[in-house]
C-alpha positions as CSV (number, residue, x, y, z in Angstrom):
1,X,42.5,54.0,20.4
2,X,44.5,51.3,18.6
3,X,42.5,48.8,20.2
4,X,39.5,50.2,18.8
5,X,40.3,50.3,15.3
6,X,41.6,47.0,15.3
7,X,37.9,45.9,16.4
8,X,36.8,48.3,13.9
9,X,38.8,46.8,11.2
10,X,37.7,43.8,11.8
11,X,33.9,44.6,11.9
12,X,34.9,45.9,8.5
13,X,36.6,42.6,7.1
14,X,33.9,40.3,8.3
15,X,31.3,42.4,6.9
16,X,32.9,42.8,3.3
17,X,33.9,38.8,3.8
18,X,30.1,37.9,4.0
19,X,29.6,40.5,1.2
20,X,31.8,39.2,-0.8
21,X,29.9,36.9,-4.3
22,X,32.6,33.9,-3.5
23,X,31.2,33.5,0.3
24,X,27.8,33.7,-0.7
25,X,28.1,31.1,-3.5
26,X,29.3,28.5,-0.6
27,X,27.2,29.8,1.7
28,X,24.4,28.8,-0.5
29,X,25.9,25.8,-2.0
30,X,26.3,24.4,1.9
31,X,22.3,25.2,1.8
32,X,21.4,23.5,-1.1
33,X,23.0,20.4,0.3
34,X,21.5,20.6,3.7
35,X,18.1,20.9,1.7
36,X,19.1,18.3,-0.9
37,X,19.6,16.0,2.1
38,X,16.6,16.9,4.1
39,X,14.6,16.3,0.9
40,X,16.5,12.6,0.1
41,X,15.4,11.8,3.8
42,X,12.0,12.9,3.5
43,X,11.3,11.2,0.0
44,X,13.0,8.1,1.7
45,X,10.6,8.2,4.5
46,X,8.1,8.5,2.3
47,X,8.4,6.1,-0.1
48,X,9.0,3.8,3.1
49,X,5.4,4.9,4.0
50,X,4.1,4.3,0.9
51,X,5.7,0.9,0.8
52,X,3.7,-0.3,3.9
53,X,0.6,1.1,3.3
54,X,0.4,-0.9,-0.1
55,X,1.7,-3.9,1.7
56,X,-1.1,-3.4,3.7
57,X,-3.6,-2.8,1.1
58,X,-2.1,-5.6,-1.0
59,X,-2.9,-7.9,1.9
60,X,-6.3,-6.6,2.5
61,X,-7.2,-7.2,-1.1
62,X,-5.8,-10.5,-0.9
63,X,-7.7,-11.7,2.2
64,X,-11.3,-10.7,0.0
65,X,-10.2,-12.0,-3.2
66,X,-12.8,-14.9,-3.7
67,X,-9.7,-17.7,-5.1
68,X,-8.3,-17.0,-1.4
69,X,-11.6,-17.8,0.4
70,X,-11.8,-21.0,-1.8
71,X,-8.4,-22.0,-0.5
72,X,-9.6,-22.2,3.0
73,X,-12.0,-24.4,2.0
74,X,-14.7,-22.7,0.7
75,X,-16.6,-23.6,-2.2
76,X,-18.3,-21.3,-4.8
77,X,-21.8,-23.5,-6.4
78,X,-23.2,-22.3,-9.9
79,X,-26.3,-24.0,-11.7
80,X,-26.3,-24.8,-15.2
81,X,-27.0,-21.3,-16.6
82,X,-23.9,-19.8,-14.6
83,X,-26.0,-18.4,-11.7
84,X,-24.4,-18.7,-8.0
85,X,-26.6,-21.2,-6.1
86,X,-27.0,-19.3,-2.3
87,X,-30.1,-21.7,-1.3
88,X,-31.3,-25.4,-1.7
89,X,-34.0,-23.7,-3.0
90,X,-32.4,-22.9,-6.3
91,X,-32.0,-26.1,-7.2
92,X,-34.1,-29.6,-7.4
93,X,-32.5,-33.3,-7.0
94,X,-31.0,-34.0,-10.4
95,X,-29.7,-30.5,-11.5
96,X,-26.5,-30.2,-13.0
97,X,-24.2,-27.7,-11.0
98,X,-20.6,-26.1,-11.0
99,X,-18.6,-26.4,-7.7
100,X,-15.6,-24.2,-8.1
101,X,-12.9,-24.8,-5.6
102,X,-9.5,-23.4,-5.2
103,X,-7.7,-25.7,-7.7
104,X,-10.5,-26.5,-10.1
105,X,-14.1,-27.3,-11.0
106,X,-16.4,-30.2,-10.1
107,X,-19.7,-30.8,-12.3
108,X,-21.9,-32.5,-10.4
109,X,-25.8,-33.4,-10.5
110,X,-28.0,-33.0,-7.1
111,X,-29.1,-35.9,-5.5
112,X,-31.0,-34.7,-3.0
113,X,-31.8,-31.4,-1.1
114,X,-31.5,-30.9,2.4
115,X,-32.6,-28.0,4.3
116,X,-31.6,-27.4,7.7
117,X,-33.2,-25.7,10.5
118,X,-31.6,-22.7,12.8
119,X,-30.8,-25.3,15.4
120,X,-29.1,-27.7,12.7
């Protein structure tokens, strides 16, 4: 019977322990910084996401910006009221025209037109 009671006795303790207002402020306190960590990670991993995805976009936007095509080379043509030039058309031999290039601009007067062909 002794034996019994002592189990008893301690079925009691342990429930009034975990009753008790002191074990249930650590036991939530030890919660609260299991979530507080969880949420630090997940903002972390977040914000890391974040981070590349503008990296990406940045990089995007910076292959179609128009300085970055004239930088390989390209050149952007404009006639004398400002309007881009797309064709030989546009323009007649002694025109004035813009040539915008990465690093500056070029006024220049056409000499001559030359169209080419699809097998040019």
């Amino acid at each position: 019977m002794a034996d019994e009671q002592r189990v008893l006795l301690d079925a009691t303790r342990y429930r009034l322990q975990r009753a008790s207002p002191l074990w249930q402020v650590q036991t939530n306190r030890q919660r609260l910084d299991e979530m507080t960590e969880r949420t630090r990670r997940a903002l972390l991993n977040t914000l890391a996401l974040n981070t590349a995805h503008f990296h990406a976009l940045d990089g995007r936007l910076h292959s179609l910006d128009p300085l970055a095509v004239l930088g390989r080379g390209y050149a952007v043509v404009s006639d004398a009221e400002g309007n881009i030039v797309r064709s030989v058309g546009q323009v007649q031999p002694g025109d004035g025209i813009d040539v915008r290039l990465s690093d500056g601009k070029l006024d220049a007067t056409v000499k001559r037109r030359v169209e080419l062909r699809d097998n040019d």
